[in-house]
C-alpha positions in Angstrom: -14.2 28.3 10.4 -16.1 25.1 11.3 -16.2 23.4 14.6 -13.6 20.5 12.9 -10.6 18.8 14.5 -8.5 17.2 11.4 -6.3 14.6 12.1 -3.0 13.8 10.3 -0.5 10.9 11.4 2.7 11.6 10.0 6.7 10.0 9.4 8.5 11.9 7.2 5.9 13.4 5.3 7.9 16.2 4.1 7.2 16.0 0.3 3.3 15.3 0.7 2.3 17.3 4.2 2.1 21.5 3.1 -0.2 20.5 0.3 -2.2 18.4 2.6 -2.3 21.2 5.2 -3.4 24.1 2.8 -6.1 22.4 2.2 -7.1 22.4 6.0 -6.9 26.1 7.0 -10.5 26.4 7.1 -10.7 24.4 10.4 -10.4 25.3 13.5 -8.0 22.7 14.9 -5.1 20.6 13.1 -3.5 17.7 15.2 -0.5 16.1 14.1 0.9 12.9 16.0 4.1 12.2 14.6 5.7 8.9 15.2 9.5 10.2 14.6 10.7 12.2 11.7 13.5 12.8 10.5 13.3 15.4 7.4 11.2 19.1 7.5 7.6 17.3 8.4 7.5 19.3 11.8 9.0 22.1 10.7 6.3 22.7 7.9 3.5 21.7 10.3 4.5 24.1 12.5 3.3 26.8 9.8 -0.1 26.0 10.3 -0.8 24.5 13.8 1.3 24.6 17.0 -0.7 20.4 18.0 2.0 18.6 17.3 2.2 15.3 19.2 5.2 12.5 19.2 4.2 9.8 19.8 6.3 6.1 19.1 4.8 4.3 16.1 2.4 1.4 17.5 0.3 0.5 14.6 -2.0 3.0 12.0 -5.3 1.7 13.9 -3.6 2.8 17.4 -2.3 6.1 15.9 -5.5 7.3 14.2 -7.3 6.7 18.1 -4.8 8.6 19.8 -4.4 11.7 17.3 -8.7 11.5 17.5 -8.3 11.4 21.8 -6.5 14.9 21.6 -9.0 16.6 19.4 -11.2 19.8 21.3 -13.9 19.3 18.8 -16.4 16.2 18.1 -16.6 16.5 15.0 -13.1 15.2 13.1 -11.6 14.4 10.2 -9.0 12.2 9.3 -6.7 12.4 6.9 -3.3 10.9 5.5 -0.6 12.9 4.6 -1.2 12.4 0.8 -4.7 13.3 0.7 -5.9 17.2 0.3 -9.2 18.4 0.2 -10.5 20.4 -2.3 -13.0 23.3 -2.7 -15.8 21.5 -3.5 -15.8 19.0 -0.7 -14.8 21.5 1.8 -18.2 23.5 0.7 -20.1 20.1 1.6 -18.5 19.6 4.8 -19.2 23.0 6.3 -22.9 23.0 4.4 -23.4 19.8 6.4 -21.6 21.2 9.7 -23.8 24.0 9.5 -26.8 21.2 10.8 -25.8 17.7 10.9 -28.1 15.0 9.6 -26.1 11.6 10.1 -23.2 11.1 12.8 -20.5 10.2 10.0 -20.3 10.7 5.8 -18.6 8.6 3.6 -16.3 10.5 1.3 -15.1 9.7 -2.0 -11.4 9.2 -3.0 -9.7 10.0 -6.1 -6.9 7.8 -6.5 -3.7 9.0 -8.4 -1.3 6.6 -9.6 1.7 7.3 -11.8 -0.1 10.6 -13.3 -3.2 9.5 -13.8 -6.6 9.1 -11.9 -7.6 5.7 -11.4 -11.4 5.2 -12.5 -11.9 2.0 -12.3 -9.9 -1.4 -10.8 -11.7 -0.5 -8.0 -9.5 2.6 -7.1 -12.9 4.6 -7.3 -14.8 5.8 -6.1 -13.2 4.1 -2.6 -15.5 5.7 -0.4 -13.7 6.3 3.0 -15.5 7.2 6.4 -13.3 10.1 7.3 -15.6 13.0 8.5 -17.3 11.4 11.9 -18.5 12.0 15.3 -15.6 10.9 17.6 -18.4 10.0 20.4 -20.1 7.5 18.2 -17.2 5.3 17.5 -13.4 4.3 17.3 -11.0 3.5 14.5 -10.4 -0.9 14.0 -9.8 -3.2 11.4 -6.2 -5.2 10.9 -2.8 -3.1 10.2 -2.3 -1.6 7.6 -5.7 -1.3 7.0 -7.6 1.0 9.7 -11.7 2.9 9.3 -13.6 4.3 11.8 -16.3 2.0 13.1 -19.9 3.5 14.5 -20.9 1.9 17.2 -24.3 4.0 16.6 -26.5 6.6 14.3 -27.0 6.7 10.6 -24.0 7.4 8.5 -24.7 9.8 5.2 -22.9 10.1 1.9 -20.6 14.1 1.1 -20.8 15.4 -2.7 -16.8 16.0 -3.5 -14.2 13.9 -3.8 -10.8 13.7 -1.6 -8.0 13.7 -3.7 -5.4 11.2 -2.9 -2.0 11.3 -4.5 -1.2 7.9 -3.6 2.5 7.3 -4.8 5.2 9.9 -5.9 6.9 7.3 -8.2 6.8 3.6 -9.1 10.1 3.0 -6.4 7.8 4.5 -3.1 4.7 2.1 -4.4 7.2 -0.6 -3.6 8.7 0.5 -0.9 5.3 1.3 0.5 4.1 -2.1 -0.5 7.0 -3.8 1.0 6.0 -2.2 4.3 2.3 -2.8 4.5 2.9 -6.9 3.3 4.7 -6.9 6.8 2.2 -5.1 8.4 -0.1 -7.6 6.8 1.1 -10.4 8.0 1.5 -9.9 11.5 -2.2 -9.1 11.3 -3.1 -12.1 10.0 -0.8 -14.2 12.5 -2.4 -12.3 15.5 -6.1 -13.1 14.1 -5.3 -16.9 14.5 -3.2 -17.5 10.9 -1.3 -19.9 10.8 2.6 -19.0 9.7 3.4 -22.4 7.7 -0.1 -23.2 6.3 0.6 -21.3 2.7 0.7 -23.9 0.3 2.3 -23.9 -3.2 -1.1 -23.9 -4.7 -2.1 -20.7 -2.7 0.7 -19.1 -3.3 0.2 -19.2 -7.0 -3.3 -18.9 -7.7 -3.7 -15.9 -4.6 -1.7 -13.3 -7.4 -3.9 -14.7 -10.1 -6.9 -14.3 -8.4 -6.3 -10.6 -8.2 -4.7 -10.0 -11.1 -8.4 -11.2 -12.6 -10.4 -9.6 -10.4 -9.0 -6.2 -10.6 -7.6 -6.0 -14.1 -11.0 -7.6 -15.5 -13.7 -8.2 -13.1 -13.0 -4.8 -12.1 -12.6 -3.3 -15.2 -9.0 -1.9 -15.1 -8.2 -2.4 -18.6 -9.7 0.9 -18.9 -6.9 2.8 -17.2 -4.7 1.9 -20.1 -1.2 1.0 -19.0 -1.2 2.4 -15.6 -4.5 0.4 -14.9 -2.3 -2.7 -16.3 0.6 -1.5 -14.3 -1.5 -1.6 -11.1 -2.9 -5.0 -11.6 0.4 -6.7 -11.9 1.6 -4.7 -8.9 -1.2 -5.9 -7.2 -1.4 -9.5 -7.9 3.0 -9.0 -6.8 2.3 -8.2 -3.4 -0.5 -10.5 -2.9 2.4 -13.2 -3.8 5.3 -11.4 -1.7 2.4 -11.7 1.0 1.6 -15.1 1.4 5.2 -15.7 0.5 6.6 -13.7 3.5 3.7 -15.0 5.5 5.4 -19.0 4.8 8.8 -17.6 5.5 7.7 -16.1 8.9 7.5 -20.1 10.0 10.7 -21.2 8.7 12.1 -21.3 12.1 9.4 -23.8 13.6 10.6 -27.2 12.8 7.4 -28.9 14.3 4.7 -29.3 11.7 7.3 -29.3 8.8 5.2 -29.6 5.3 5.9 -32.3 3.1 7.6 -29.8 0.4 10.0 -28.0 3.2 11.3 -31.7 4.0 11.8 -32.2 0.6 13.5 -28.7 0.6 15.9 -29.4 3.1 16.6 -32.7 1.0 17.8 -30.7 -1.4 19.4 -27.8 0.9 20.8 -29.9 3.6 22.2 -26.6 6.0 19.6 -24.2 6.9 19.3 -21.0 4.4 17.8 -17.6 3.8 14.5 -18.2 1.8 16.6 -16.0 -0.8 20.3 -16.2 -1.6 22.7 -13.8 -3.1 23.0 -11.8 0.2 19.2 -10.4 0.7 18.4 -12.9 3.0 15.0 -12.3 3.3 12.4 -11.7 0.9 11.6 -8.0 2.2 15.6 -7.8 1.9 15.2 -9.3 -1.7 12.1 -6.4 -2.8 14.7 -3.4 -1.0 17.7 -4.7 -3.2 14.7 -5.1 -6.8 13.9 -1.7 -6.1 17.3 -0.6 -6.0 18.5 -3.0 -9.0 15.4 -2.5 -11.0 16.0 1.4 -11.1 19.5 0.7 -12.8 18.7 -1.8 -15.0 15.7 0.2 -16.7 18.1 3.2 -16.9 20.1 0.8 -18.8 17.2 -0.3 -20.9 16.1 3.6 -21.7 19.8 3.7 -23.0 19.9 1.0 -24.9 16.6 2.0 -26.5 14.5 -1.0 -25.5 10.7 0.3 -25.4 7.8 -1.4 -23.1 4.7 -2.6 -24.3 1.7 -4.0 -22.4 3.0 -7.6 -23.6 6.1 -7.0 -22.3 4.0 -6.6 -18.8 2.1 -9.3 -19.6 4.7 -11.9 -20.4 7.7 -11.7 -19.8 7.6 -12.1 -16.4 5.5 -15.7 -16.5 7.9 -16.6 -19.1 10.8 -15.3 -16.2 9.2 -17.3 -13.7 8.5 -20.5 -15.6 12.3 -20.5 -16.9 13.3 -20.6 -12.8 10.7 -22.7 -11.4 10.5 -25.2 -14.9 13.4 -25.1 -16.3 16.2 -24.8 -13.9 14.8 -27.4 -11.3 13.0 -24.4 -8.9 10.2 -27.1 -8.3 12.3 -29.3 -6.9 12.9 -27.2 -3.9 9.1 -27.3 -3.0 7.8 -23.7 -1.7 11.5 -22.2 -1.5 11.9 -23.0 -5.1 8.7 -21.5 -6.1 9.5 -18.4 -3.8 12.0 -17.9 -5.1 11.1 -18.4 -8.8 8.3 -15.6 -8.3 10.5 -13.1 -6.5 12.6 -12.9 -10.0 8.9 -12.7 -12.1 8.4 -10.2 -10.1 11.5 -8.6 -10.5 11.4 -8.2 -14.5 8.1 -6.9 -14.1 9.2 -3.8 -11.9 12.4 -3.3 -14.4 9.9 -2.7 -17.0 7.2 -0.7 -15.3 10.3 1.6 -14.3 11.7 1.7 -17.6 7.8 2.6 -19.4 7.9 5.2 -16.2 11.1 6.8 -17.5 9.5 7.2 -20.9 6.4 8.6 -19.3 7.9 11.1 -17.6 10.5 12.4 -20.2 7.4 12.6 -22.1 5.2 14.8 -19.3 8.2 17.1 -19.2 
């Protein structure tokens, strides 16, 4: 067995973690910090190591430190509860063990996304600094996103790839999503961002930006519709990010933009940024996911099929409808918020419903 703490953060991990952790019973020490679960994820890690830490959730770059600060051995690495490591790369770690030539390796992922792995839209190779010498750095970066920074020594590259299952079905990608767009935000607020500067013309052209960069620039036309399915998603929560990032400053009245005092014109009593009883717009993407999966139920019944043009356009011709059409521009940013939440809405019915036909299909 090799001289290798791995390190696993976990919250109710109990459909991913056994996989994850019989992939691992080759090293000598498993550490689990768990921040509070509430399904089997203890009782399956229990099967294969008895390090099992709780400890209350205070961000992913402040977990990962703390699980690495209990390790007995130097040498870790770090994985997510989704990720397994397979025979090949396990062969590359231990030949590299066996006489280390660099203080950390870079490690490929392969990226699964609704079946299929993603080869391009820069999903891969997504090289990850996982395997590492704890004494020659410390995991940073903003929440969600935490690496392991060296502080010193020459970092190598492993032959293998990690696989990453990165989503169990369309619903957990936006519930997933939903969570790390919060995360995101309060990262950019505490790095000196600004709550109300998110203009309308940021908040359209930031999802268009993406969508561009990853679906052509980036080549994910290639993945066929799951690559198409991924760039929408994508270019979504880059708008539901600067969108919730605006709606974090509704409350600070000094400062107040031109477009929210023409708003308020038009919306004279203080309201949610989105009616109908969500009151927020994470409220509003919990209630989509939940609507969404009904209505493409419906669709499936009904016998409606999806096409990449229905991807493509019917949600622009959605949003245009509320922001154009029934006076959305009128209420400045709210309007357009509001107008991209229900784009965004039609595009996860129908990435549901082509999911439905998918997996009939697989089974």
């Amino acid at each position: 067995m090799a001289d290798l703490t791995a390190t696993i953060i976990t919250c109710n991990e109990g459909q991913t973690i056994q996989a994850c952790l019989k992939s691992l019973t080759w090293v000598k020490e498993i550490i689990i910090v768990d921040s509070g679960s509430s399904d089997r994820t203890i009782e399956i890690c229990r099967d294969y190591t008895d390090k099992i830490f709780h400890h209350p959730w205070v961000g992913f770059v402040e977990q990962k430190n703390f699980a690495v600060s209990l390790a007995t051995h130097d040498w870790i690495l770090n994985l997510d509860a989704d990720e397994r490591v397979p025979e090949e790369l396990r062969l590359a770690i231990e030949r590299e063990l066996s006489a280390p030539r660099y203080n950390g390796y870079w490690i490929a992922r392969r990226n699964y996304f609704l079946g299929r792995w993603m080869r391009h839209g820069g999903w891969y190779p997504d090289r990850v600094l996982r395997l590492f010498n704890r004494r020659t750095g410390r995991f940073g970066g903003i929440n969600p996103h935490a690496y392991f920074v060296m502080s010193e020594g020459p970092v190598g590259f492993l032959n293998g790839d990690l696989v990453h299952l990165t989503y169990r079905d369309f619903s957990q990608f936006i519930r997933k999503q939903d969570c790390y767009t919060g995360i995101s935000v309060e990262g950019m607020v505490e790095n000196g961002r600004r709550r109300r500067s998110v203009g309308s013309a940021e908040l359209m052209l930031r999802p268009m930006v993406k969508f561009v960069q990853v679906y052509l620039l980036k080549r994910g036309f290639l993945d066929g519709m799951q690559g198409l399915i991924a760039a929408l998603g994508a270019a979504c929560f880059n708008f539901i990010k600067y969108a919730k990032l605006w709606e974090a400053g509704l409350s600070e009245e000094p400062g107040e933009g031109t477009e929210d005092r023409q708003a308020r014109r038009h919306s004279p009593t203080k309201q949610p940024v989105v009616g109908e009883g969500a009151g927020s717009i994470s409220g509003y993407v919990q209630r989509m996911d939940r609507d969404s999966t009904s209505q493409a139920r419906a669709l499936q019944q009904e016998g409606t099929r999806v096409s990449p043009l229905d991807l493509l356009f019917r949600p622009p011709s959605v949003f245009l409808e509320r922001y154009l059409r029934q006076g959305g521009i009128l209420k400045g940013r709210r309007g357009l918020t509001l107008a991209g939440l229900y784009a965004g809405h039609t595009f996860v019915t129908y990435a549901k419903l082509w999911e439905r036909y998918r997996v009939n299909r697989d089974v």
